[in-house]
C-alpha positions as CSV (number, residue, x, y, z in Angstrom):
1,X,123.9,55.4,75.8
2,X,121.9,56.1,79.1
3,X,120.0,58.9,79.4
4,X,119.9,61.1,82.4
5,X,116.0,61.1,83.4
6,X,115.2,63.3,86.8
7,X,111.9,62.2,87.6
8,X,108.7,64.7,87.9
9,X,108.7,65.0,91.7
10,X,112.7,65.5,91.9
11,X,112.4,68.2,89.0
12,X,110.0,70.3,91.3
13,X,111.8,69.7,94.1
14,X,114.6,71.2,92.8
15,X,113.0,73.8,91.3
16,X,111.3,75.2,94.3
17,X,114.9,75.0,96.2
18,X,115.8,77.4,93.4
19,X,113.3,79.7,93.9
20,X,114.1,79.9,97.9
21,X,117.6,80.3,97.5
22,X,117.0,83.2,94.7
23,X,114.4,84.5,97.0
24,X,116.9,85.1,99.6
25,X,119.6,86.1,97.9
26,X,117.4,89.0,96.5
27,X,115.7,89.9,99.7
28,X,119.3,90.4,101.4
29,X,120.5,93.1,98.6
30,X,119.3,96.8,98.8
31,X,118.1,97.4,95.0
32,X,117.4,100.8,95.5
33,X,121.1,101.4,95.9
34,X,122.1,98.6,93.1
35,X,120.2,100.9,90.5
36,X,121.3,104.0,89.3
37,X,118.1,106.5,90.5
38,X,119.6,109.3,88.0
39,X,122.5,111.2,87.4
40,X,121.0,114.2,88.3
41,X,121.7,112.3,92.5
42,X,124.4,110.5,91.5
43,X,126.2,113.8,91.9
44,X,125.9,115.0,95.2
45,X,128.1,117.4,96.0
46,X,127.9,119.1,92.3
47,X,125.5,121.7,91.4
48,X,123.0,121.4,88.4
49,X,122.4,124.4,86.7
50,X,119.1,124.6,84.3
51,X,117.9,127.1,81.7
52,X,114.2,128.1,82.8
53,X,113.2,128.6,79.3
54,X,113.6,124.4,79.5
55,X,110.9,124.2,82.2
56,X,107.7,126.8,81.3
57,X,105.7,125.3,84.2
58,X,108.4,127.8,86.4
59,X,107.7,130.6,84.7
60,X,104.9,131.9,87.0
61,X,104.4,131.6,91.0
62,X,103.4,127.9,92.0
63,X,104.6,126.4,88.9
64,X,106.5,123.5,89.7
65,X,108.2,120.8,87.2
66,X,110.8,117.7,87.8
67,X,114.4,118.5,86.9
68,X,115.0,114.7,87.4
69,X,113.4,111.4,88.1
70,X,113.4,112.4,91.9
71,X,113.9,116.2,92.2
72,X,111.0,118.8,91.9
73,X,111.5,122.5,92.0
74,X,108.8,124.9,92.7
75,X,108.8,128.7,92.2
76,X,107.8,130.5,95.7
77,X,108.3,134.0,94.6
78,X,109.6,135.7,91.4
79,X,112.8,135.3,92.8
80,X,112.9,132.4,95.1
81,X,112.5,128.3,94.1
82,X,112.8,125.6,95.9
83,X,114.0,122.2,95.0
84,X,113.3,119.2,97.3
85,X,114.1,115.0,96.6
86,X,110.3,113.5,96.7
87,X,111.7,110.5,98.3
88,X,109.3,110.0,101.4
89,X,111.9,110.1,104.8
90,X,109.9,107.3,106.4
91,X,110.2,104.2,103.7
92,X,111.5,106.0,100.7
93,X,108.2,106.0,98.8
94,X,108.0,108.5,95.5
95,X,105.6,111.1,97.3
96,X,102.7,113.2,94.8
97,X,102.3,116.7,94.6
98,X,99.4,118.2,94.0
99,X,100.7,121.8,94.0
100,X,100.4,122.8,98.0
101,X,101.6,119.7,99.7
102,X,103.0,116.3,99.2
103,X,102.0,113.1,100.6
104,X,103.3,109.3,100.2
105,X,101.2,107.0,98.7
106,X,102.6,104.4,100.9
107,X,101.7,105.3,104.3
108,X,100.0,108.9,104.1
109,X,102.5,110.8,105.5
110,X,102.0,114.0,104.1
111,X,104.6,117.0,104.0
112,X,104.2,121.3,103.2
113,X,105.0,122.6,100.0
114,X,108.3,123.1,102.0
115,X,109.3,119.8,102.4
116,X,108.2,119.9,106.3
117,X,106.3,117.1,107.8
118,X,102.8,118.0,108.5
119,X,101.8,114.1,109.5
120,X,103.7,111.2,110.1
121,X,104.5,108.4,110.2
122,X,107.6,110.2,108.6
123,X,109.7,112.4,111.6
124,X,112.1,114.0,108.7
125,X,111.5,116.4,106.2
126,X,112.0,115.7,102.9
127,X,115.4,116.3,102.1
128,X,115.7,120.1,100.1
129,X,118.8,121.6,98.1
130,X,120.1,125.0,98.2
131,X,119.0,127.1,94.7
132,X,120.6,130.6,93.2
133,X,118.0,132.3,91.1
134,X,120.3,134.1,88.0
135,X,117.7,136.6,86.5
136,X,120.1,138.0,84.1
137,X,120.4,134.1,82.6
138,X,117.1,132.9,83.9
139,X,118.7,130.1,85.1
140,X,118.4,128.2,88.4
141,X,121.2,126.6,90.0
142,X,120.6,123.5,92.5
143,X,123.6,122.8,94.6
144,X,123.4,119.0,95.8
């Protein structure tokens, strides 16, 4: 029985043809959209409604806390929150907070505790939802 030997050079060749192509192929697919971020923005259009007992970081003014992966809300008032996407506008970095202001990691724009730009390179704000305070509930609805 013959065997079917490929030779060293002919194995690495092949190999690194391999890679390219995969390469490629990957580089042409947006994975951002291939992945499921959360189902909390998965349902846009919806509204997400949370229990503020579930978040103590809310309880006072300036508390602020992650409902999802990619959705911080942060108590202005005693009566008024508001809940923005940290996805940076410019390249869709995760921006930090460090409780007054955001800013991307990535290229150091930096945004208000509003969402606004205060430096670029970003042009757009980061994008904000619409929230109902219910203090009879204590429960804060985000409309997506």
């Amino acid at each position: 029985m013959e065997e079917n030997k490929i030779g060293r050079r002919e194995f690495l060749s092949k190999g690194f043809k391999g890679i390219v192509i995969g390469s490629l192929a990957l580089s042409s697919l947006d994975i951002v959209k291939l992945v499921a971020r959360d189902k909390f923005e998965e349902s846009e259009g919806t509204a997400k409604t949370i229990n503020l007992s579930d978040y103590p970081e809310l309880a006072s003014v300036g508390g602020y806390a992650f409902v999802s992966k990619n959705v911080i809300v942060i108590r202005v008032s005693r009566s008024k929150f508001i809940a923005l996407n940290n996805i940076c506008t410019h390249k869709k970095c995760d921006v930090d907070y460090d409780g007054s202001s955001f800013e991307c990691p990535c290229h150091g724009s930096t945004y208000d505790k509003y969402g606004k730009v205060t430096s670029g390179p970003a042009t757009k704000n980061l994008k904000s939802y619409k929230t109902t305070y219910n203090p009879d509930e204590d429960t804060l609805t985000i409309n997506m």
